[in-house]
C-alpha positions as CSV (number, residue, x, y, z in Angstrom):
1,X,215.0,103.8,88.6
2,X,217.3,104.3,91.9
3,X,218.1,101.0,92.8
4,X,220.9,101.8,95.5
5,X,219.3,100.6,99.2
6,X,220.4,101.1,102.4
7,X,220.6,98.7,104.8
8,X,221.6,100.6,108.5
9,X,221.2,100.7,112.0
10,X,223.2,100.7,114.6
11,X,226.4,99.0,115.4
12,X,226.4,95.3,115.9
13,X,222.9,94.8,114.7
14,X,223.7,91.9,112.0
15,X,224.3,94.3,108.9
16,X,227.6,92.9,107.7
17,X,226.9,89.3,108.0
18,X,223.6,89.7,106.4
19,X,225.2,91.6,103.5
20,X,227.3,88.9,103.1
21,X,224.9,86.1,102.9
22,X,222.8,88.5,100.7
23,X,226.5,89.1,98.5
24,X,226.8,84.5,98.9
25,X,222.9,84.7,97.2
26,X,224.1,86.8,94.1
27,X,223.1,90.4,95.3
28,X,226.0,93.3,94.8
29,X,226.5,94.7,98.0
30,X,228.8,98.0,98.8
31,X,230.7,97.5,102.3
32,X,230.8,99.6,105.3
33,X,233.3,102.2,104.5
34,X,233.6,103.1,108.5
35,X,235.5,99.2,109.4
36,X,237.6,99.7,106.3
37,X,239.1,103.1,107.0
38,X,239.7,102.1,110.7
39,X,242.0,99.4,109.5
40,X,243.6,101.4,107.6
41,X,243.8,104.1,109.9
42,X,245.6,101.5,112.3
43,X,248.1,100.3,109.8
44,X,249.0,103.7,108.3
45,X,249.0,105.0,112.2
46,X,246.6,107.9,111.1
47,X,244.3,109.5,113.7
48,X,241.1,109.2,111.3
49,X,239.5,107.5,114.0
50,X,236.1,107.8,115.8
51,X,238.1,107.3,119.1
52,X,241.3,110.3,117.9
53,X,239.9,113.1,114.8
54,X,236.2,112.4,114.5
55,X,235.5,114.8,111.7
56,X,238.4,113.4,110.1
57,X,236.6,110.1,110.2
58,X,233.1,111.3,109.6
59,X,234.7,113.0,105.8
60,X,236.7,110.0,105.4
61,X,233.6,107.6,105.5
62,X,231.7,110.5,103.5
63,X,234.1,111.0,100.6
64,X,234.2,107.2,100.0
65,X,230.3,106.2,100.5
66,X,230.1,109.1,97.8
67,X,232.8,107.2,95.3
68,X,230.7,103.9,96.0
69,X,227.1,105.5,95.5
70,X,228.8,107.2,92.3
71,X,230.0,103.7,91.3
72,X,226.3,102.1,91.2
73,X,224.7,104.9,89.8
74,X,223.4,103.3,86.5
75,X,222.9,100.1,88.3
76,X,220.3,98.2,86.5
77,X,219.7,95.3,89.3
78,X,219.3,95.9,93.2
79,X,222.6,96.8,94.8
80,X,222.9,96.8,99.1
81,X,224.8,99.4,100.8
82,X,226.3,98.3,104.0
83,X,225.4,101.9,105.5
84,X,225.1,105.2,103.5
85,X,225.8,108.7,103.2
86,X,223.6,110.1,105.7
87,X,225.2,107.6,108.3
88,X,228.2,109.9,108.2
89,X,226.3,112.9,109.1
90,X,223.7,110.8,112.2
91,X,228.0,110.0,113.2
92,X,228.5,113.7,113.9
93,X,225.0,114.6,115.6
94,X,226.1,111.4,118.1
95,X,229.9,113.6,118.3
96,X,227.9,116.8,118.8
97,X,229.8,118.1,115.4
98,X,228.5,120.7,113.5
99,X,228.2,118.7,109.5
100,X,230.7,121.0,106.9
101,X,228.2,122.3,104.0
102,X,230.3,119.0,101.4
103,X,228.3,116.4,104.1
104,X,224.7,118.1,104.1
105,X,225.0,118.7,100.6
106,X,225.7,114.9,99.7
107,X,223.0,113.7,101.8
108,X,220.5,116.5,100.0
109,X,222.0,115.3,96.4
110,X,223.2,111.5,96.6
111,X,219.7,109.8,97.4
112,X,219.0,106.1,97.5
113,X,216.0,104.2,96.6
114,X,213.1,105.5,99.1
115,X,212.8,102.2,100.8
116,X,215.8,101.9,103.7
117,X,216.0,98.6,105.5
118,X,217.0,99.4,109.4
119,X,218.5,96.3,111.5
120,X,217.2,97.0,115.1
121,X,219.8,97.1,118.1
122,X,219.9,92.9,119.0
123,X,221.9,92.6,122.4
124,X,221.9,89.1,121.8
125,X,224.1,88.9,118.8
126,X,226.0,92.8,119.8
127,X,229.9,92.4,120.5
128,X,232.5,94.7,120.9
129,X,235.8,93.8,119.3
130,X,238.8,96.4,117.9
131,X,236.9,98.3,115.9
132,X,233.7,98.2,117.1
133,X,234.3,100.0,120.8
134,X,231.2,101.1,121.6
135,X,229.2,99.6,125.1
136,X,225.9,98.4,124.3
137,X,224.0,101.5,125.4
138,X,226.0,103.6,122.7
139,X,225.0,101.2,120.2
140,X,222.1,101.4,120.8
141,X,221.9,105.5,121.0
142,X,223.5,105.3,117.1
143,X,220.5,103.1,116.4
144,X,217.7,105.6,117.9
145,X,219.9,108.5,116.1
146,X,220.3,106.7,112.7
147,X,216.8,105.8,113.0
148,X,215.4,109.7,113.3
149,X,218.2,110.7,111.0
150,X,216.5,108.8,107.6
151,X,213.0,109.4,108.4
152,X,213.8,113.2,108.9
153,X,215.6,112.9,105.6
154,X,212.5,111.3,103.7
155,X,213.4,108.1,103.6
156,X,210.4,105.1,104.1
157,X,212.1,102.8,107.1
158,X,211.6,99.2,106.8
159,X,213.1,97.0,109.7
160,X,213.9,94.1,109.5
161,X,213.2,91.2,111.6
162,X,215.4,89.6,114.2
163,X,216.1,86.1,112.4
164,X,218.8,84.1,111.4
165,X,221.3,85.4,109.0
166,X,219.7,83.0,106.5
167,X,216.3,84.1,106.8
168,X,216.8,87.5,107.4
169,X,218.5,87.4,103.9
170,X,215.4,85.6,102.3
171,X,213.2,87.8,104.1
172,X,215.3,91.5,102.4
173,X,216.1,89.6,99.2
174,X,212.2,89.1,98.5
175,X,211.7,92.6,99.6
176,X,214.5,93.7,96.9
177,X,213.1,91.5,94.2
178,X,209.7,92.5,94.6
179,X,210.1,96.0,95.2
């Protein structure tokens, strides 16, 4: 039984804080690798960055959400992903990139559990900070692109409802429990 799930949407949308309040209630979660390679791009002074060498970025994020899905593989309990592998490849339809065959191919052979849970754009909790550049409208463009992207790729959508952090992570842990 594939119990890797996704948990995506568009930037700003609550993902990361519900992760971690799902991750504070004893669920394994699999962070964003987008944030993390950002950082590191800006420390190192790289140019894998969705703002410099987008395909750069886009493989980056790909090669490591491969690692982690490849890390849970014989998971025997639910574990959260904090975006997946066919959020690398909705990045390059929003960039207008064509996806190398390595991309398509991972999001063809690296499935997750059917179910994907899909945080909504929510303007009233959306901020821009140093990595997260995007204006409102662009956020909410990834959303309606991320959104097409896993249906057209098979996977069952599930949003999830605008609540607090506390209940939204009731509401998703009951719906990972249950199945």
């Amino acid at each position: 039984m594939n119990l890797r799930y996704i948990l995506t949407g568009g930037p700003g949308a609550g993902k990361s804080t519900l992760l971690q309040a799902l991750s504070d209630a004893g669920i394994a979660t699999q962070p964003e690798s987008g944030r993390a390679i950002i950082r590191e791009q800006q420390q190192q002074g790289g140019n894998a960055l969705p703002w410099a060498d987008r395909l750069a970025f886009a493989m980056r994020m790909l090669e490591r959400d491969i690692d982690g899905w490849k890390v849970h593989e014989n998971a025997t309990a639910p574990v959260l992903f904090d975006r997946g592998i066919p959020d690398s490849l909705g990045y390059l339809q929003l960039c207008g990139l064509d996806a190398p065959p390595r991309m398509t191919n991972a999001v063809r052979d690296c499935r997750y559990a059917p179910r994907v849970f899909f945080a909504p754009p929510w303007r009233d909790i959306y901020r821009q900070d140093d990595e997260r550049r995007q204006r409102w409208d662009e956020a909410a463009a990834t959303a309606r692109v991320m959104l097409r992207l896993y249906r057209a790729c098979g996977y069952q959508v599930v949003m999830v409802p605008p609540l607090t952090a506390a209940a939204r992570a009731r509401w998703l842990r009951a719906r990972l429990i249950t199945g």
